[in-house]
Structures are given as C-alpha cells and as structure tokens.
C-alpha positions in Angstrom: 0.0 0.0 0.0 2.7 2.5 0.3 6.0 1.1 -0.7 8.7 2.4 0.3 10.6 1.6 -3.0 9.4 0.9 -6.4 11.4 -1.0 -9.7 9.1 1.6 -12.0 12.4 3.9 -11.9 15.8 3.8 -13.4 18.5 4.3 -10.4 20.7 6.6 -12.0 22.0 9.4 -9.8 21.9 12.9 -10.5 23.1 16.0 -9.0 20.6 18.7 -7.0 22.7 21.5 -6.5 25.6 20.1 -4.4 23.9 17.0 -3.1 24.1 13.7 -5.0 20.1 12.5 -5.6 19.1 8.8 -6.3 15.4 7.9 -7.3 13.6 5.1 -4.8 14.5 2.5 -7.0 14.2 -1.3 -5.9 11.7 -3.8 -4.5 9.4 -3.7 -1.5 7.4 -7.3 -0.6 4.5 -7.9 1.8 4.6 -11.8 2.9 1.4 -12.4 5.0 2.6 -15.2 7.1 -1.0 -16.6 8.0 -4.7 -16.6 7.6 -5.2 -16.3 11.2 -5.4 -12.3 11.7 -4.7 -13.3 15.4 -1.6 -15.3 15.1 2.4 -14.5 15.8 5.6 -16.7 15.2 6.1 -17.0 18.8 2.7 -19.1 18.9 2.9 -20.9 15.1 3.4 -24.0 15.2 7.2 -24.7 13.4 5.9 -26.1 9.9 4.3 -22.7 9.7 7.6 -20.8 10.5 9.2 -23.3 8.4 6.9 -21.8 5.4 7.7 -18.7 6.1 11.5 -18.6 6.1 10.9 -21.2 3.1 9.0 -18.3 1.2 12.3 -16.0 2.6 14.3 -18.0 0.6 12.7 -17.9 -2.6 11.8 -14.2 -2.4 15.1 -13.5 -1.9 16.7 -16.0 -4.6 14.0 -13.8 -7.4 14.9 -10.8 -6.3 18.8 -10.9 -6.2 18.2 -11.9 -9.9 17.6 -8.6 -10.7 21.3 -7.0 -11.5 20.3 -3.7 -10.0 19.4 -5.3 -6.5 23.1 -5.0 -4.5 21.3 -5.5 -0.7 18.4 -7.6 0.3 16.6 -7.1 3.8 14.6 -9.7 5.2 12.4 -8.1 8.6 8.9 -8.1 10.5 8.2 -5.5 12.7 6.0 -6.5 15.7 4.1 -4.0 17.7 3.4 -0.2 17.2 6.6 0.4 18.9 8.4 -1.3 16.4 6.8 0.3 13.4 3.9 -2.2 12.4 1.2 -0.4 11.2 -1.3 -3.6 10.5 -1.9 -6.1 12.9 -1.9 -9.3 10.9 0.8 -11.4 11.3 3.1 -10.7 8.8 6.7 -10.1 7.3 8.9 -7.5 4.8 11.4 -7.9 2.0 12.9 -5.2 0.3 15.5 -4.7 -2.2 17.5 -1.8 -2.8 20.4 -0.8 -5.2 23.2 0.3 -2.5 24.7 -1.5 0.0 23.2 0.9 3.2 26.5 2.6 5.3 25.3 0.8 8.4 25.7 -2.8 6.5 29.1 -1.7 4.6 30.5 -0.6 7.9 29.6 -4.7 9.6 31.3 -5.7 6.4 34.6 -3.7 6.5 34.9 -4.7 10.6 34.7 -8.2 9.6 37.1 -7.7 6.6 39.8 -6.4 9.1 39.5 -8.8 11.1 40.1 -11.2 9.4 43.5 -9.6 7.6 44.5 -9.6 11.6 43.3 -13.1 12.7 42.8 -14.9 8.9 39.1 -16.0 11.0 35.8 -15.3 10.7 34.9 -13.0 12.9 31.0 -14.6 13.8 32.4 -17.9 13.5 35.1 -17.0 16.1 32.1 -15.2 18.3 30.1 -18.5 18.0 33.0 -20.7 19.3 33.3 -18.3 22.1 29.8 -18.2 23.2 29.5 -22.1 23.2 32.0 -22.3 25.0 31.1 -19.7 27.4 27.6 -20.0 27.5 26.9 -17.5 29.8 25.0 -15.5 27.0 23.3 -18.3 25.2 19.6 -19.0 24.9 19.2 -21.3 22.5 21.1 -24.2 20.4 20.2 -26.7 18.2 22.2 -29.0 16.2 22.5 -26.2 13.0 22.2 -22.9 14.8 22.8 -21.1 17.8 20.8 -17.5 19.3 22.8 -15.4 22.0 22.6 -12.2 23.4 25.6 -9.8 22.3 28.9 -9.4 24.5 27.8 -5.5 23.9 24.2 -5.7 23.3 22.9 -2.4 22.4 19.5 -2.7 23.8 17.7 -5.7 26.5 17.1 -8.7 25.5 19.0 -8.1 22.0 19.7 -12.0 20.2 21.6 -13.1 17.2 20.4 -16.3 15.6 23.6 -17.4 13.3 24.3 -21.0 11.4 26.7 -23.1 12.8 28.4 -23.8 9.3 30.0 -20.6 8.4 28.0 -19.3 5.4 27.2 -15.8 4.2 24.7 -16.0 1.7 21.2 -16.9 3.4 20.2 -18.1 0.0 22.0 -21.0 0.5 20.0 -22.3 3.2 19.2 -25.9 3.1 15.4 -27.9 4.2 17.1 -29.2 6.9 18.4 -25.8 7.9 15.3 -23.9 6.8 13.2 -26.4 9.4 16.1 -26.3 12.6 16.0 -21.8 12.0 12.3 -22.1 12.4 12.6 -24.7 15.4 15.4 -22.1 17.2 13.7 -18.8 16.4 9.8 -19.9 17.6 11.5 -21.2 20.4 13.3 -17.5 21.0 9.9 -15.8 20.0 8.0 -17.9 22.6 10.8 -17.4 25.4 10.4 -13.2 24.6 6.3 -13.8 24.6 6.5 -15.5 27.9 8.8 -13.9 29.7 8.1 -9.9 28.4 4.5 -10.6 28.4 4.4 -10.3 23.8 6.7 -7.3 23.4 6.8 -5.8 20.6 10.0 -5.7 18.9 11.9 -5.9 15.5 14.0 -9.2 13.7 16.1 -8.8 10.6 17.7 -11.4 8.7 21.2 -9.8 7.4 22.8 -11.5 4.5 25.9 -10.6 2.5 25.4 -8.0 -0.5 25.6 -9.3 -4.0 29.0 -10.1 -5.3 30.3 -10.9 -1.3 28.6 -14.1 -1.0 31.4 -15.9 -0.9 33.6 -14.2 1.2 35.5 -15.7 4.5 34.5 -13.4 6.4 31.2 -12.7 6.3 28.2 -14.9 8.4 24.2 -14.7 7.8 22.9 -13.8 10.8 19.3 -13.2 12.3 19.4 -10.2 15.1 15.6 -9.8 17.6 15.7 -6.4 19.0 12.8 -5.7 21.6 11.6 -2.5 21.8 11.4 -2.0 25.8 12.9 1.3 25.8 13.3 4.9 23.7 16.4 6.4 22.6 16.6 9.7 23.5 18.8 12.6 22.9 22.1 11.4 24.1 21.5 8.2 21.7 20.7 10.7 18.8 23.7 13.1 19.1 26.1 10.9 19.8 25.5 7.5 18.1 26.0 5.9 21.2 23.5 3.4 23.3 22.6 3.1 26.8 21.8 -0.5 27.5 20.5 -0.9 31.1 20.6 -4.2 31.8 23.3 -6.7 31.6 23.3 -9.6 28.9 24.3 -11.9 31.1 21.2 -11.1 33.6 19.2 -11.2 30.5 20.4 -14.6 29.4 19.9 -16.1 32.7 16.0 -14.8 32.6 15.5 -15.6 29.6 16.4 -19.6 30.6 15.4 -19.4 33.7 12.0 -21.8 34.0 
C-alpha cells in the first residue's frame, strides 16, 4: 500500500545543487505469514515458520536476480513500537540498489578482522559463546541464538548458522526447518517472559557479489523494543543499555 521503493524507476544518480540524488528504486514485498489475523511466530506451530523462512528464501533468490538489486533485507516489525502499522501477522522484504553505510560498515569490521586473525569473525564469536555460555539462549544442532557481548539494547539476540555461510540463499530444508525450530522457540521465550513485546527481527545477509567471502556470516538479530532512545543516543550515536546480557540470558532460561 505504500512502498517504500518501487522498480518503476531507473537508479541513475543525479546531482541537485551540491547533493548527490538517487530515485527510490528497488523492491518492496509484503509476505502475509498466516490466515489467522490473530496469530504470531512466537505461537505458530514450526511447519508454519518453516513456510515462512521457506517463502524468505525464494523471495530473496527472485529478487537478487535482478542485477540492479546490491542489498536484500529480510524483517517483521511486531508492535506499534516497532513500526507495524497492520496487525496481521506478517513479514517485509525489500530490495535496494546500494549496500546501506550501516551494513558496509559490519562488512569492513569483519574484513579487518580477518587480515589480523585470517578467521571469521561470527564464527570466532560463535565458538566463544558455546564455550562460554553464559550469553546463550538457544542451540540446536544447525544454529545457535545469544545475546551480544555489547548488546545495544535488553534482550537483543543473534540467531547465526553453525556452518559458516554468508549467503542466506544458500540455506538448506534441513536448515530452513532447525532456524524455524530455534527462532519460535526464541519468540515464545520473549512472549512468555516480556508478556508479547513488541520488537523488530532482521535477517542480514551478505550483499551481492560478497557471497562468498570468508569473512562474512548470515545472521538473524531480535531487537525488543522496551525502551526509547533519547537525545544522548541521537547526538552521539552511542546506546545506553540498562541491563546486563548476562542477567538477561539467565532470565530468559530461567524456567
């Protein structure tokens, strides 16, 4: 109903006086993720998640067809904090032809470090957090969901694949089923525990051309929306997290 991008335009850029203009070019997609009006992931059963990150898959694998499509953002938005604006249960895809600043920046962290360490930077974070544990809320044979070292808000969680990959098109049905078993399970944990908060999930994947590079990881990230930025936040670029991941972990797992 109101996209926020459209393929009806050519993205060329132009000049407007001194600043550098680029026409909303690319791809916006509504996936309605059930009939049920009343329904959420964190109360599906997991062969109707599996459908849905199934449907992911192929929507993204038609869409990074298209040669002008460099960056593909999978998301839902839950809640009027977090931006939904319709009730029914359902998801967002769009497509856009630049790789945004905030994504670049992930990519050129994890390209330095791994010229200093020749690793993977999520694949050393993963080993780390097994092995720790003291952040971890969920594992299943293919994947693993944690709460950052520096989460920047409560209850943040990344969802990433055990089997370092960076191109979420490449997920397998076994995968597709054991990401949809791990991230209802994650869902229901947040809907229990913070009585249904709303909150925001993206699934970040590597731009085109980068999908086979070391040192980049597919990676889901759940950010509830419990607080509001203010001012500080918005000058500085800085957040204020209030609780401890470690305190959120342990609630999060406790029964």
């Amino acid at each position: 109903k109101f996209p926020a991008l459209t393929p009806d335009v050519e993205p060329h850029r132009s000049l407007s006086g001194i600043y550098l203009a680029l026409p909303g070019y690319g791809h916006h997609e509504v996936l309605i993720e059930s009939p049920d009006h009343d329904q959420t992931p964190a109360t599906m059963t997991v062969e109707a998640i599996s459908a849905i990150i199934e449907s992911y898959r192929l929507r993204y694998l038609e869409l990074i067809k298209v040669p002008q499509n460099l960056f593909i953002i999978i998301f839902r938005n839950h809640g009027k904090a977090a931006g939904a604006s319709l009730r029914h249960p359902h998801s967002q895809i769009i497509a856009t032809p630049i790789v945004p600043r905030h994504y670049r920046w992930q990519e050129d962290e994890a390209q330095r470090y791994f010229d200093e360490w020749g690793r993977c930077p999520y694949c050393d974070m993963l080993e780390f957090e097994l092995c720790d544990r003291q952040r971890l809320v969920g594992e299943n044979e293919e994947f693993v969901a944690f709460i950052p070292y520096a989460a920047e808000v409560p209850f943040e969680i990344m969802i990433l694949p055990k089997q370092h990959s960076a191109d979420f098109g490449t997920i397998s049905p076994a995968q597709v089923q054991s990401f949809a078993s791990l991230l209802k399970y994650i869902l229901n944990r947040l809907y229990v525990k913070l009585h249904n908060p709303d909150y925001n999930y993206a699934i970040l994947t590597a731009a085109r051309y980068k999908a086979d590079e070391p040192h980049l990881h597919w990676y889901c990230q759940i950010r509830p929306r419990l607080g509001t930025p203010a001012g500080f936040e918005m000058g500085s670029g800085i957040s204020i997290n209030p609780s401890l991941p470690e305190a959120d972990a342990a609630f999060l797992n406790s029964v």
